[in-house]
C-alpha positions in Angstrom: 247.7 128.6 200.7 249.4 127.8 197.4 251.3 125.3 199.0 248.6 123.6 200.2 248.1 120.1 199.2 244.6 119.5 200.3 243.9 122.7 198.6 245.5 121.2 195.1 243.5 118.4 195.3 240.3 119.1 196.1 240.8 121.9 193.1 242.4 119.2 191.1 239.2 116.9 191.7 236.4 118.5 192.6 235.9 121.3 189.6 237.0 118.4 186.8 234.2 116.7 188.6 231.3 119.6 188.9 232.2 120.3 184.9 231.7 116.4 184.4 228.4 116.8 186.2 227.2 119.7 184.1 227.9 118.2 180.7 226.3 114.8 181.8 223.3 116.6 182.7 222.9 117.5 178.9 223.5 113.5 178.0 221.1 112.5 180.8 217.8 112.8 179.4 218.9 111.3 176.1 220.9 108.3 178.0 218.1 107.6 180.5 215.1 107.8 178.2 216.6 105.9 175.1 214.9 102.8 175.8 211.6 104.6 176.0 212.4 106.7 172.8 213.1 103.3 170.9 209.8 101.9 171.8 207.8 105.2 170.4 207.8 107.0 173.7 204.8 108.5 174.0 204.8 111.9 176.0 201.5 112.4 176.7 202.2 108.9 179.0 205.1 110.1 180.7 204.9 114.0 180.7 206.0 116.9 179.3 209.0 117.2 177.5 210.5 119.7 180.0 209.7 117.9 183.2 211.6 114.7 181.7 214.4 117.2 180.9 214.7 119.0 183.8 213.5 115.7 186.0 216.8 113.9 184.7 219.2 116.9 184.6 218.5 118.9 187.5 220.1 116.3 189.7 223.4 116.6 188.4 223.1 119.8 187.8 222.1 120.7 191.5 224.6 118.3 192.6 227.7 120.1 190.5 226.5 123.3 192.3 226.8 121.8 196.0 230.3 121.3 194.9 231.0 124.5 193.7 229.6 126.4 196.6 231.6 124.3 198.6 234.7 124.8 197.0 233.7 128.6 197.1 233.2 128.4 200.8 236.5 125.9 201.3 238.3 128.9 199.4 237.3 131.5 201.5 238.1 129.5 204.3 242.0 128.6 203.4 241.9 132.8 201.9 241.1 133.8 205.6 243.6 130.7 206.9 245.9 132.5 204.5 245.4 135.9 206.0 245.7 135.3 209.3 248.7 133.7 208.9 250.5 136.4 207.1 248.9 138.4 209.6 251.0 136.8 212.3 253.5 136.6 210.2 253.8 139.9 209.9 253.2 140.4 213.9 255.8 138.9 214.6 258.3 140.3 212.4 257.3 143.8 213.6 257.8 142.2 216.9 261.4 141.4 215.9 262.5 144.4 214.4 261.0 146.0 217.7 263.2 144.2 220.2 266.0 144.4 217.8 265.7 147.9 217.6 265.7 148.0 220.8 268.9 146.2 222.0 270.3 148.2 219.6 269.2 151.4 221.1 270.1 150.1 224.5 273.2 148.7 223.2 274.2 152.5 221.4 273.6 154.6 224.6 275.6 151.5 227.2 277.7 152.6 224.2 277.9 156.2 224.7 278.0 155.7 228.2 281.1 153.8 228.1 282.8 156.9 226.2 281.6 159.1 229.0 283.0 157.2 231.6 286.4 156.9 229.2 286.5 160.6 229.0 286.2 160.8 232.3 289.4 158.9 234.0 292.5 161.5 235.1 295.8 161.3 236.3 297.2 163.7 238.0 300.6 165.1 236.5 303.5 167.4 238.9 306.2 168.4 236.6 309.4 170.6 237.9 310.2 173.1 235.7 313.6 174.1 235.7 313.4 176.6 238.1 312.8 174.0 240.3 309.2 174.8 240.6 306.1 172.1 240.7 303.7 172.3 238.9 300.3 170.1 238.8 298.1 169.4 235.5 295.7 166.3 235.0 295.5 164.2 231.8 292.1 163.1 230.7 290.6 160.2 229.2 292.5 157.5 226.9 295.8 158.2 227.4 295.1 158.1 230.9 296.0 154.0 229.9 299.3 154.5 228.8 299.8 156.0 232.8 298.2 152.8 234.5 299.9 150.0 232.1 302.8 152.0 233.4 302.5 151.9 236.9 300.9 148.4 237.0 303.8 147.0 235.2 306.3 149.1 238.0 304.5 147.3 240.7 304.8 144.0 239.1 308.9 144.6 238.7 308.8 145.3 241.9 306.7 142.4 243.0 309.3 140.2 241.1 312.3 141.9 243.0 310.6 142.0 246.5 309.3 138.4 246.3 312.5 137.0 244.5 313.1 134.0 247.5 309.5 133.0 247.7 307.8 130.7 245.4 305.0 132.8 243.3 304.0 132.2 240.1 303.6 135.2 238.1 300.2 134.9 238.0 300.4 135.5 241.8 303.0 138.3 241.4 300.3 139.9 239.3 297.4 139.2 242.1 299.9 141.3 244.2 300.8 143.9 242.2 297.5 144.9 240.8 295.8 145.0 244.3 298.6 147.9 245.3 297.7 149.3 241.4 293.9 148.6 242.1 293.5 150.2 245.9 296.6 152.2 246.7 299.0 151.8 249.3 298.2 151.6 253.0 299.3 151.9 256.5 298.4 148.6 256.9 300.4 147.2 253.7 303.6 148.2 255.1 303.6 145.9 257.9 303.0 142.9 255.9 305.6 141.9 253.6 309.1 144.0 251.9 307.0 144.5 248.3 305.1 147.6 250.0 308.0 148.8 251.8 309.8 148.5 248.6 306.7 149.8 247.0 306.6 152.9 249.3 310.2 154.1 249.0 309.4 153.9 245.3 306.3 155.8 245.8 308.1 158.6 248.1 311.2 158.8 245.5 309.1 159.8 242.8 307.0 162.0 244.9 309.8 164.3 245.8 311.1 164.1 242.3 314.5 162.3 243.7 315.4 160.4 240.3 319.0 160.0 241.3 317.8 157.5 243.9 315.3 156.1 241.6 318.1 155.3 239.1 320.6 153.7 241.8 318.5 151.1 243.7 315.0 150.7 241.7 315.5 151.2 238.1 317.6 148.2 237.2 314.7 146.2 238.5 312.1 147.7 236.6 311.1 146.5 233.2 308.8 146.7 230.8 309.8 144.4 228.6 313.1 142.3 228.2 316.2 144.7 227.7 313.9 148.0 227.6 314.4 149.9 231.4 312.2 152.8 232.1 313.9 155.6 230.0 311.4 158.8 230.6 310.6 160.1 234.4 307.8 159.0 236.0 305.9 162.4 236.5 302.9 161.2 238.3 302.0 159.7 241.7 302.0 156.3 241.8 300.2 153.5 244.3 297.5 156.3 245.4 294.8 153.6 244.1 292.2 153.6 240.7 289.4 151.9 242.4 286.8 154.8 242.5 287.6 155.6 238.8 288.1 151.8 237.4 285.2 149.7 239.4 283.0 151.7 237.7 284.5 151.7 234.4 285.1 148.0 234.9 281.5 146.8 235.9 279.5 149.1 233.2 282.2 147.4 230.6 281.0 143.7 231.4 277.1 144.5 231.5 277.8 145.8 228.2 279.4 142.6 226.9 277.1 140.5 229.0 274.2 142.1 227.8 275.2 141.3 224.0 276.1 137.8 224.8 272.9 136.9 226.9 270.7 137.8 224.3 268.9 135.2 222.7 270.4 133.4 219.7 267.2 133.0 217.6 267.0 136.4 217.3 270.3 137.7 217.5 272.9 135.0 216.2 276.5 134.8 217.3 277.5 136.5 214.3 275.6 139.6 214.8 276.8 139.3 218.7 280.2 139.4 217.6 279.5 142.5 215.2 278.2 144.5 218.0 281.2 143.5 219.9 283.4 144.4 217.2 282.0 148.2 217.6 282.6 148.2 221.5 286.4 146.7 221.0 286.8 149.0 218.3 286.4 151.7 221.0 289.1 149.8 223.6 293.0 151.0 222.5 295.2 148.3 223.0 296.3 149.4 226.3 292.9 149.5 227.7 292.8 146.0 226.5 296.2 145.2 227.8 294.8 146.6 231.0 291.6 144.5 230.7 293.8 141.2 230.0 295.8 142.1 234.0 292.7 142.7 235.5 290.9 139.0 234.7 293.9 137.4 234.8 295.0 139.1 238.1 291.4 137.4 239.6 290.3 141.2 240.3 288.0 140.4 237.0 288.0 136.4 237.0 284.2 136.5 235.7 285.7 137.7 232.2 286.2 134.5 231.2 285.1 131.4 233.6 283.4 128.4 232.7 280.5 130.7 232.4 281.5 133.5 230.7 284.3 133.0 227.7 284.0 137.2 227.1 288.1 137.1 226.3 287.9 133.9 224.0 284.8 133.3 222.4 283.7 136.7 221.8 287.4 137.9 221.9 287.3 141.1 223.8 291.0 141.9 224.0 291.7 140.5 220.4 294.6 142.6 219.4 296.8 142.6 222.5 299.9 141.1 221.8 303.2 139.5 223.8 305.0 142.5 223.1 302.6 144.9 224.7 302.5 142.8 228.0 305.2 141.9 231.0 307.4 139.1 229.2 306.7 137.2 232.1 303.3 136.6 230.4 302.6 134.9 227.0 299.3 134.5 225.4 299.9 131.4 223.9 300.6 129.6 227.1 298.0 131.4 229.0 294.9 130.7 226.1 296.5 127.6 224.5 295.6 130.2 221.8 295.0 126.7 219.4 292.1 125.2 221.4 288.9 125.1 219.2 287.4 128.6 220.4 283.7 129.3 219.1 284.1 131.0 215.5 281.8 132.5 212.8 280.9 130.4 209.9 281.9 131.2 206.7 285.2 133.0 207.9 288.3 131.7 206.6 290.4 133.5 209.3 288.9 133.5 212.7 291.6 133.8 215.6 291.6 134.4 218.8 294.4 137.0 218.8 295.0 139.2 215.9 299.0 139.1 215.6 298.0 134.8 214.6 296.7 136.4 211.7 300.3 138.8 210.6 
């Protein structure tokens, strides 16, 4: 209301005007009847004293009231404008802090939820003791990762050995070996190609704990990185499949991130999006992000990052992977063109899409 202009004016105007009203009513008389008073004005020929008083300054007078009830009533008016407007105002910050309180509530338990379903991956260890005896324990929850990054990158060595005279890239080496990883081995896989026959002897060599023939005819093919072979045994069953653990883990994952992306930049800017995400990422060790970074780039998980959905780049859900921690078949900077203007904060100096840029 104080930033009205009509308001100013008519305040400006109007009240200098009713006060110039007033005070000419006390002038009026003596203006109006100065001719008559100069000639001897006789009262008993034009009446009372009073009534040519109040006859001349009543007019004025009345007249400077109309205005000021009007401005009283104008006042009012623009008090109630005022009021309802802060009124609303109000509304619809209450309104605000209402959604936003709940996203974040939905947010914190998709959150929690995600932890559960962390806790609740397994692999299954056998370890001969040396007596020669088996024995079976499972490993729970994140270090399950370390296993799977493991196993996956087997498959892939493989994939590179078995597939050595064909013409893949290692993108489709990947597509390969993370379907085997993904779903398991099959009857029907062995009749297609030499990677799941290879794949199976592996699988059968490390089931019955033969590491001699592990070392002879597999092990010089398997890396993890360039110059670093597989030093420790492999004490768990590989290529039995992580579909009935991982879809699930997967697809709660990206409605979590898709639910903080989709949600509407006027009331939850990209800042505060990538804040939020910061707290879910904070809860990914690097391997699960390694692990993440296989499955959308294997296709399993293409809807990661798509023309549609840039999860991985502008929101940069697998930020602090690095070359080192992936197959050296696969660099980030050739895979991202990791210099390509990705979406960023404002007012933040460093903003990178991978976090060893920053080192």
């Amino acid at each position: 209301m104080e930033n009205d202009k009509t308001y100013k004016i008519l305040l400006r105007v109007l009240i200098p005007l009713s006060i110039a009203l007033v005070i000419f009513a006390f002038f009026a008389p003596k203006i109006f009847v100065k001719e008559a008073v100069s000639q001897e004005l006789n009262f008993t020929e034009t009446g009372n004293v009073g009534d040519t008083i109040g006859g001349l300054m009543n007019p004025f007078i009345a007249l400077a009231g109309v205005i000021v009830t009007f401005l009283a009533f104008y006042i009012q008016y623009k008090f109630n404008e005022f009021q309802i407007t802060e009124f609303r105002k109000e509304l619809k910050a209450n309104q605000e802090k209402y959604e936003k309180d709940k996203f974040e509530n939905q947010f914190y338990e998709m959150l929690r939820l995600h932890k559960e379903n962390v806790n609740e991956l397994y692999v299954k260890i056998k370890k001969q003791r040396t007596d020669g005896q088996i024995i079976e324990e499972s490993i729970y929850g994140r270090r399950v990762f370390e296993y799977l990054i493991l196993e996956l990158s087997i498959s892939y060595i493989v994939a590179i050995y078995s597939f050595i005279n064909e013409e893949l890239t290692p993108k489709d080496r990947l597509n390969e070996a993370y379907g085997v990883f993904f779903h398991g081995l099959t009857e029907k896989d062995l009749e297609k190609h030499q990677f799941f026959k290879n794949l199976k002897k592996l699988q059968d060599l490390i089931a019955e704990f033969d590491y001699e023939g592990f070392d002879e005819e597999i092990k010089k093919h398997i890396k993890l990185q360039e110059g670093n072979y597989i030093s420790r045994k492999i004490e768990f069953q590989i290529f039995e499949g992580y579909n009935h653990q991982l879809a699930h883990y997967y697809r709660h994952l990206f409605q979590t991130v898709k639910f903080v992306v989709n949600q509407d930049e006027e009331k939850i800017s990209y800042s505060e999006k990538r804040n939020y995400l910061r707290i879910l990422r904070a809860q990914l060790s690097n391997n699960e992000q390694a692990l993440l970074f296989y499955n959308w780039h294997s296709n399993f998980g293409k809807q990661w990052e798509n023309d549609s959905n840039k999860f991985l780049t502008d929101y940069r859900m697998i930020h602090n992977i690095y070359d080192d921690l992936l197959i050296s078949e696969f660099k980030l900077e050739d895979i991202f063109n990791i210099n390509k203007g990705y979406r960023k904060e404002e007012g933040r100096n460093l903003d990178s899409l991978f976090e060893f840029q920053d080192w």
